[in-house]
Every structure is written in C-alpha cells, then in structure tokens.
Jmol script that loads the backbone (N, CA, C; Angstrom):
load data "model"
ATOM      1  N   UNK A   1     138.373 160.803 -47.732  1.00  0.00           N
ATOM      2  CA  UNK A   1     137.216 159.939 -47.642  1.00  0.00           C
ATOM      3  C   UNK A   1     135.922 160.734 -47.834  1.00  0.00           C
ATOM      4  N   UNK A   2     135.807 162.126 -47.590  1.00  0.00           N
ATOM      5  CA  UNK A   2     135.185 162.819 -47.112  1.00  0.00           C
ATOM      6  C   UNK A   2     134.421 163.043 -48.615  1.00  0.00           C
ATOM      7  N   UNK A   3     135.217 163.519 -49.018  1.00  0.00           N
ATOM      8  CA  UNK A   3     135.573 163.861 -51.131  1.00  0.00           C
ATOM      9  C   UNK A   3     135.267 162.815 -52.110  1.00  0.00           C
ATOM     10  N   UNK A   4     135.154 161.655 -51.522  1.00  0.00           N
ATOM     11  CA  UNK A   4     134.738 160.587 -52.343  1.00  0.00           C
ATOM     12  C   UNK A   4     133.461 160.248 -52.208  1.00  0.00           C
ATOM     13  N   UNK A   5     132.895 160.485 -50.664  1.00  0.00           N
ATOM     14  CA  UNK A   5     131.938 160.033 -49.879  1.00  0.00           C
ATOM     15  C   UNK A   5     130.918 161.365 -51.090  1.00  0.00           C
ATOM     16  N   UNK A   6     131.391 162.779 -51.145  1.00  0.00           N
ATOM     17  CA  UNK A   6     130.410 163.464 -51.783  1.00  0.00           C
ATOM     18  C   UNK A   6     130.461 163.375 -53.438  1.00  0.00           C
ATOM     19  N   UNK A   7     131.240 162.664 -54.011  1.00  0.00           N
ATOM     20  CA  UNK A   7     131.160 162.728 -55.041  1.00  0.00           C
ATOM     21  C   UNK A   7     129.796 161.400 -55.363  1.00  0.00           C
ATOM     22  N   UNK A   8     130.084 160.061 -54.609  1.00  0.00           N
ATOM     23  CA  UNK A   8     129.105 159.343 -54.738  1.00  0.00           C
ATOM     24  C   UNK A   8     127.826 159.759 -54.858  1.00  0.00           C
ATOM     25  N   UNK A   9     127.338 160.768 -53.691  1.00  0.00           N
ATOM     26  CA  UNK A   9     126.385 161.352 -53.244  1.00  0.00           C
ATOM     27  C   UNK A   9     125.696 162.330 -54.457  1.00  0.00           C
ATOM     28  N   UNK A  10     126.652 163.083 -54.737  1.00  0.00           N
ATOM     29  CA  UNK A  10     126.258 164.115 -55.394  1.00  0.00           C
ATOM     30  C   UNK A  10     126.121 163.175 -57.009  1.00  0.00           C
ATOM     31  N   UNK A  11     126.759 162.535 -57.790  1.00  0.00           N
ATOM     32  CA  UNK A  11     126.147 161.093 -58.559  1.00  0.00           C
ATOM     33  C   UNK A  11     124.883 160.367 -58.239  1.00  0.00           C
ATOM     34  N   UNK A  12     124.653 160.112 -57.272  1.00  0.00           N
ATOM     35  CA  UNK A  12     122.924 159.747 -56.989  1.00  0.00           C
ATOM     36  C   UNK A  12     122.340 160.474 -57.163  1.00  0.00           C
ATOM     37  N   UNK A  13     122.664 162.123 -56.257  1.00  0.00           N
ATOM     38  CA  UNK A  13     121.268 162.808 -56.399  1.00  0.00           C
ATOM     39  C   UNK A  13     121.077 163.100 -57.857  1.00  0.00           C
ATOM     40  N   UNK A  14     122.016 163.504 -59.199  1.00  0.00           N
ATOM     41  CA  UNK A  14     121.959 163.506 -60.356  1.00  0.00           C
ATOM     42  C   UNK A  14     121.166 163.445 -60.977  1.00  0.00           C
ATOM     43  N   UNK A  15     121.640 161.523 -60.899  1.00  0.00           N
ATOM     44  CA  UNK A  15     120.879 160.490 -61.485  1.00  0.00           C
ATOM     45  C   UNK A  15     119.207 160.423 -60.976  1.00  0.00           C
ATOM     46  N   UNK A  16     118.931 160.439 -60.055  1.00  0.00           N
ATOM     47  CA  UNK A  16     117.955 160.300 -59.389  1.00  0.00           C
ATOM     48  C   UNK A  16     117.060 161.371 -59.323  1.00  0.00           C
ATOM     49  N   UNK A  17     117.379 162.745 -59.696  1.00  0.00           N
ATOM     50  CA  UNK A  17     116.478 163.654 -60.315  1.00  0.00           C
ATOM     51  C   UNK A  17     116.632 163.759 -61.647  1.00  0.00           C
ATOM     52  N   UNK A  18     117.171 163.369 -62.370  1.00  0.00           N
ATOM     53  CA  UNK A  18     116.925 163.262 -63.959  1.00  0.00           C
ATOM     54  C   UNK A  18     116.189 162.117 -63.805  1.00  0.00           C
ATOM     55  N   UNK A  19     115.797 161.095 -63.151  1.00  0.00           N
ATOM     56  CA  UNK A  19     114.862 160.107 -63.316  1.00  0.00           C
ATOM     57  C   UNK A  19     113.437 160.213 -62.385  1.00  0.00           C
ATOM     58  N   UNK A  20     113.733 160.926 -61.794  1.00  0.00           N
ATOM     59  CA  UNK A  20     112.364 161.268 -61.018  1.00  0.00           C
ATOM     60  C   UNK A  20     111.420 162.489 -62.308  1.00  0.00           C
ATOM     61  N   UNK A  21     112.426 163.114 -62.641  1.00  0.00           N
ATOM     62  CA  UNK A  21     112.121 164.475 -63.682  1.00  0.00           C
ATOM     63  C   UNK A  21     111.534 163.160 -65.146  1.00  0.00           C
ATOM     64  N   UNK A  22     112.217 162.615 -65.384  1.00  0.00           N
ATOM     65  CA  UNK A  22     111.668 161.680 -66.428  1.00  0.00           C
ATOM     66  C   UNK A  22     110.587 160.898 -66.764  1.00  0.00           C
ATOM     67  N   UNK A  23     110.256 160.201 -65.258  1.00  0.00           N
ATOM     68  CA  UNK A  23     109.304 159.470 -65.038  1.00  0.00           C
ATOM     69  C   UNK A  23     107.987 160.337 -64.696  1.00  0.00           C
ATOM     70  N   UNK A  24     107.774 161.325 -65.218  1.00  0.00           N
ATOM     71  CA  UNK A  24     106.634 162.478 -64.854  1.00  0.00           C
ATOM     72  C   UNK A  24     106.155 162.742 -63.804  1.00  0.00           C
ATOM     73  N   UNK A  25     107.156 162.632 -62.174  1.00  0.00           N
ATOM     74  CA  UNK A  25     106.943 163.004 -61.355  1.00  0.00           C
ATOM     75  C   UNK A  25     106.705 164.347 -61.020  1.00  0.00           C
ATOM     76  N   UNK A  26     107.377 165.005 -61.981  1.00  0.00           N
ATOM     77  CA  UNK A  26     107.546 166.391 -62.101  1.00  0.00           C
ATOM     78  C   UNK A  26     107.250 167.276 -62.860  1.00  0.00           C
ATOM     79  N   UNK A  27     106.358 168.060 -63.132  1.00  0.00           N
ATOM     80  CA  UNK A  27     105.352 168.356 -64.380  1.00  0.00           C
ATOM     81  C   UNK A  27     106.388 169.360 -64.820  1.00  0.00           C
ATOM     82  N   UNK A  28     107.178 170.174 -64.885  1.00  0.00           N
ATOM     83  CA  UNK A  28     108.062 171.198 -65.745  1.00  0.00           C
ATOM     84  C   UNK A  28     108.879 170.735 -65.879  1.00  0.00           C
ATOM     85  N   UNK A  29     109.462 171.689 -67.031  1.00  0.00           N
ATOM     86  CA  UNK A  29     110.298 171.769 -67.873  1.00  0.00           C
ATOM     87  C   UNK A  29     109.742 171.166 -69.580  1.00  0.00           C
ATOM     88  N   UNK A  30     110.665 171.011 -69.839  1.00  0.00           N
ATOM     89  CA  UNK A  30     110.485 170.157 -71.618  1.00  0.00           C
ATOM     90  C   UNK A  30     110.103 168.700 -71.347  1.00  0.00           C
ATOM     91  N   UNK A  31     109.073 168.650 -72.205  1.00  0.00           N
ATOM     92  CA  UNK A  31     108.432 167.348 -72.596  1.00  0.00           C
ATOM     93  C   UNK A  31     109.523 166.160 -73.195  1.00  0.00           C
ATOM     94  N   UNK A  32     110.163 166.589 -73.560  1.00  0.00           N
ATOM     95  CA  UNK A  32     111.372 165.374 -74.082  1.00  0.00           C
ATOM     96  C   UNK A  32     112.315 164.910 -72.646  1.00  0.00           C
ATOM     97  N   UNK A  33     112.309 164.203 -72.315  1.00  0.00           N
ATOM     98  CA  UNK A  33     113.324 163.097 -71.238  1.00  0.00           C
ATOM     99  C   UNK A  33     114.615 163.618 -71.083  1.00  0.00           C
ATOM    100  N   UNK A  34     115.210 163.660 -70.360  1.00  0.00           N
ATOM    101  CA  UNK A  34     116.613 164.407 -70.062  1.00  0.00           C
ATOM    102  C   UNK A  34     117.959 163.133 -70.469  1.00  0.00           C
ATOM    103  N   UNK A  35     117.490 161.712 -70.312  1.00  0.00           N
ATOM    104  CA  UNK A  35     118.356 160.784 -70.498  1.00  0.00           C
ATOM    105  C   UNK A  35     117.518 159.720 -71.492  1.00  0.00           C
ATOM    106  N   UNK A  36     117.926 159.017 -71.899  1.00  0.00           N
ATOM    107  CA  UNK A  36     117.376 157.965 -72.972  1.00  0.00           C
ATOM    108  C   UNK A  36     117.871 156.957 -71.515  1.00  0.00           C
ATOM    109  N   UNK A  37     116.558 156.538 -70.765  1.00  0.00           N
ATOM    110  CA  UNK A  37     116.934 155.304 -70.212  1.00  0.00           C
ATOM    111  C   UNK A  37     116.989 154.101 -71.296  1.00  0.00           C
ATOM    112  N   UNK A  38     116.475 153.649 -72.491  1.00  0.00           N
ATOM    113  CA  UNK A  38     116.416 152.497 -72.889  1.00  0.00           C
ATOM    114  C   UNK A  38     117.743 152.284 -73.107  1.00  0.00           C
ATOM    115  N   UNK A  39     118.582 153.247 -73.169  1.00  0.00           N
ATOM    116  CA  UNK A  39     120.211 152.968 -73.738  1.00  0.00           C
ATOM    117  C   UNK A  39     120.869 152.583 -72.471  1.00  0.00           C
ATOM    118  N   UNK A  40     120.506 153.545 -71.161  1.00  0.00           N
ATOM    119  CA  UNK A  40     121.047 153.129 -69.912  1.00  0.00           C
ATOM    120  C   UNK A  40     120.407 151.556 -69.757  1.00  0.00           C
ATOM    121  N   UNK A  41     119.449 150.864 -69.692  1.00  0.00           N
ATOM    122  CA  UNK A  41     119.636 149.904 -69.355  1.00  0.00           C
ATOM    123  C   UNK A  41     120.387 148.697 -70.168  1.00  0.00           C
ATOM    124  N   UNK A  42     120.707 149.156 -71.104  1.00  0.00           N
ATOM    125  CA  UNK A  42     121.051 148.042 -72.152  1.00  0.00           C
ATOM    126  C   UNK A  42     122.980 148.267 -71.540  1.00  0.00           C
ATOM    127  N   UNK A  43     123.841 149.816 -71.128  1.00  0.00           N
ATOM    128  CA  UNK A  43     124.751 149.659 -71.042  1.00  0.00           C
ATOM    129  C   UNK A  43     125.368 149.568 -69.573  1.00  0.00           C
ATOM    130  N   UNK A  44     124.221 148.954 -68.564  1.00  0.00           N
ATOM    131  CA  UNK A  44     124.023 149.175 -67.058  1.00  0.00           C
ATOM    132  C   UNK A  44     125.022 147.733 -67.419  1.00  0.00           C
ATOM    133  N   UNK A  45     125.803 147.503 -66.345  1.00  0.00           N
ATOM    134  CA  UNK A  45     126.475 146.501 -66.284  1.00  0.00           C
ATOM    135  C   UNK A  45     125.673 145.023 -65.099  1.00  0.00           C
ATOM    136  N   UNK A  46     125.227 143.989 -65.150  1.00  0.00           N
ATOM    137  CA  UNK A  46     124.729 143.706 -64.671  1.00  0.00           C
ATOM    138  C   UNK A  46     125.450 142.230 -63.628  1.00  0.00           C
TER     139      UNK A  46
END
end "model"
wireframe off; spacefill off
backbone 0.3
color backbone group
C-alpha cells in the first residue's frame, strides 16, 4: 500500500513542478515549456 501510496505521490509532485516550472513561476532554466499542455488537455480524459 505503502509503494503505491508513493508512486501516486511522487506522479503529482512531477506533474506539478513541470507545471509550476511552465507557468513562469519559476524564472530558470530554458525558455521553452517542459510539456506541451495544449496536447495534455485535449488527451486528459474527462
């Protein structure tokens, strides 16, 4: 449970700093986006 519980976890934080990093919260690194959200939302299941 333990192993699943961190895999979820460690999948959010991921996601959630490649989108914090995207959304120019975060001034370094490369100017180009780490993920193409327009593709994520089109293949987000809703």
């Amino acid at each position: 449970m333990q192993f699943i519980l961190g895999i979820i976890v460690g999948a959010a934080l991921t996601l959630g700093g490649a989108y914090v990093h995207d959304t120019g919260m975060v001034h370094a690194g490369p100017k180009q986006p780490f993920v193409n959200w327009t593709t994520v939302k089109t293949l987000w299941p809703r």
